[in-house]
N, C-alpha and C positions, 0 to 999 in steps of 0.2 A: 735711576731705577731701571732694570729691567725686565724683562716678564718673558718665562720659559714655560713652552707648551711640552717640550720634549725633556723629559725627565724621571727618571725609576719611580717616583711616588703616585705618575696619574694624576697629576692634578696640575694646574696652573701654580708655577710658583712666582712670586713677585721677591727681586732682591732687590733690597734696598742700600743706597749709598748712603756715607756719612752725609747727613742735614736735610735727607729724606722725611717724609711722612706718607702715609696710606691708610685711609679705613675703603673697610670692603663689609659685601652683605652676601658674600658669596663662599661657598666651598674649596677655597685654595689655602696658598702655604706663603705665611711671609715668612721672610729668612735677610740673613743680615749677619758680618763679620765684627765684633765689637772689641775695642783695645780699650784703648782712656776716656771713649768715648761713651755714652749711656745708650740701649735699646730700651724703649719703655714701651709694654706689650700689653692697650688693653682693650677690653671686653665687654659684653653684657651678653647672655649668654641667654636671657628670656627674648630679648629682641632681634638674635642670634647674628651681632655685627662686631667686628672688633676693628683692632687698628694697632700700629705699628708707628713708633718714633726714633730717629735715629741722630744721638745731637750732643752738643757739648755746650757747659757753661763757661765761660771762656774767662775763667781767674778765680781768685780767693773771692768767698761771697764774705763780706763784712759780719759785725754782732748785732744787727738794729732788724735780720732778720731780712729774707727773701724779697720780699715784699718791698721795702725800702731801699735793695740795694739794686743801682745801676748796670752790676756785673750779673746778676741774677734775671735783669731783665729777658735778655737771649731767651736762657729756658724756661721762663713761663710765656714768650713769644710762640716759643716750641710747642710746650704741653697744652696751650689754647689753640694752633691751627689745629694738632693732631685730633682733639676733641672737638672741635669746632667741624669736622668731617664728619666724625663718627655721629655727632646729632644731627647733620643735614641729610645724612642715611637713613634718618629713624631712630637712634640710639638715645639710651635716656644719660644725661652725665651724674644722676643720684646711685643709677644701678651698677654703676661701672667697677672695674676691679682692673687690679694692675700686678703684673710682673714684669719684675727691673732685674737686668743683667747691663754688666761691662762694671766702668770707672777703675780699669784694669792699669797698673801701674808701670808701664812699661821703658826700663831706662834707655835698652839699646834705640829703641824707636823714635821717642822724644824725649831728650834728656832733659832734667832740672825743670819737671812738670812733674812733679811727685804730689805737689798740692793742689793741683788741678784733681785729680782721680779723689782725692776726697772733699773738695768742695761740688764734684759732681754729686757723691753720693749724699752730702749733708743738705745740698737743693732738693734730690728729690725724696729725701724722708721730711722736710720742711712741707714741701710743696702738697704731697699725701695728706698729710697731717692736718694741714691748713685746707685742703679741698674736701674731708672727710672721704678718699676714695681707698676702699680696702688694697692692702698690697697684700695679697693671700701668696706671693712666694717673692725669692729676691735671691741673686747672687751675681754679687759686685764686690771689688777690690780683688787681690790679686794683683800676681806677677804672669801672666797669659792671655791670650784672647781665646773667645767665646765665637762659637759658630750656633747659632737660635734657630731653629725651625719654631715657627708660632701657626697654630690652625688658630684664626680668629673667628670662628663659629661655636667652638666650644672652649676655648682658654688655654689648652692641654701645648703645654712647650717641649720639645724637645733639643736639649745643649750638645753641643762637645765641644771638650776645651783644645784648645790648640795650643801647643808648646814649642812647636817649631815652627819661624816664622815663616819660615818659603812656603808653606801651607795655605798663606791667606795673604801673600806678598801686595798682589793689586790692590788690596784692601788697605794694607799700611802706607800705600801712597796713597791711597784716595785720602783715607784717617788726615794725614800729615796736611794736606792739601787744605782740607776744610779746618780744621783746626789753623792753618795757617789765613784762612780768608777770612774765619770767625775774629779770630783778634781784630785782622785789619779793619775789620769794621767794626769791630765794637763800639757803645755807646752811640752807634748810631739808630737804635733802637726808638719810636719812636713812644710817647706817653701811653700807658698801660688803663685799660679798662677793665674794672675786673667786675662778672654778671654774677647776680644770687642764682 
């Protein structure tokens, strides 16, 4: 992750690499380049704190559901640090709300991972679902990547999609990178705790 003071918006922007996370309680800009990987962007907006996830589930998630599956573990390791911030800030995890971008399906970049982009998105409509956390927008799948401006003070996102890849090239090697470090580790995950 890196944090830019100089930039056309005025504001601090924090960008985030793939397998990042950040909650903040302050007036800046998360931002983040997303291919097959997921950004998961949230909020509470009475306590005025949000936060920013940057991750991938790293294979087909099984039928027995999220929760029982080993390959699933990763992103709910994920979705628990990123919230696990945003409460240590102040934030309540009942009031929370979420917008989900990426699980973009990209052949030139990583080939024969077409089911990965949608066992990303079937995680995190599971995981929503199962945590009762509103997802008040979403735009995932595709053949593009996604460029996110996120104000986590007030929820309000701003996209643009990217169709050409020299656009966001440093990004497609980071993407590659982690995606390539997530598998090697996989399963090394270790037993999950899940709080009321």
């Amino acid at each position: 992750m890196i944090k830019s003071e100089s930039n056309r918006f005025g504001k601090t922007i924090f960008i985030l690499y793939p397998g990042d996370y950040i909650a903040v309680k302050e007036d800046c800009i998360l931002s983040s380049v997303t291919g097959i990987t997921v950004l998961v962007c949230l909020f509470d907006t009475e306590k005025k704190i949000g936060g920013m996830g940057h991750f991938i589930v790293p294979g087909s998630i099984g039928t027995d559901g999220i929760f029982m599956d080993d390959i699933a573990r990763h992103g709910i390791q994920s979705m628990e640090l990123l919230i696990g911030e945003i409460v240590k800030k102040g934030g309540d995890r009942k009031s929370l709300k979420a917008k989900l971008f990426g699980a973009g399906y990209l052949k030139e970049s990583i080939p024969h991972m077409g089911g990965l982009a949608e066992s990303n998105i079937r995680f995190l409509q599971e995981y929503f679902t199962l945590e009762k956390i509103q997802v008040i927008d979403k735009d995932m799948g595709g053949h593009f990547r996604r460029k996110i401006y996120f104000l986590p003070l007030s929820g309000k996102v701003f996209r643009r999609y990217q169709r050409r890849n020299e656009d966001s090239s440093e990004f497609r090697i980071m993407e590659k990178e982690y995606i390539d470090s997530v598998f090697r580790n996989r399963g090394r995950t270790g037993k999950l705790i899940l709080f009321e």
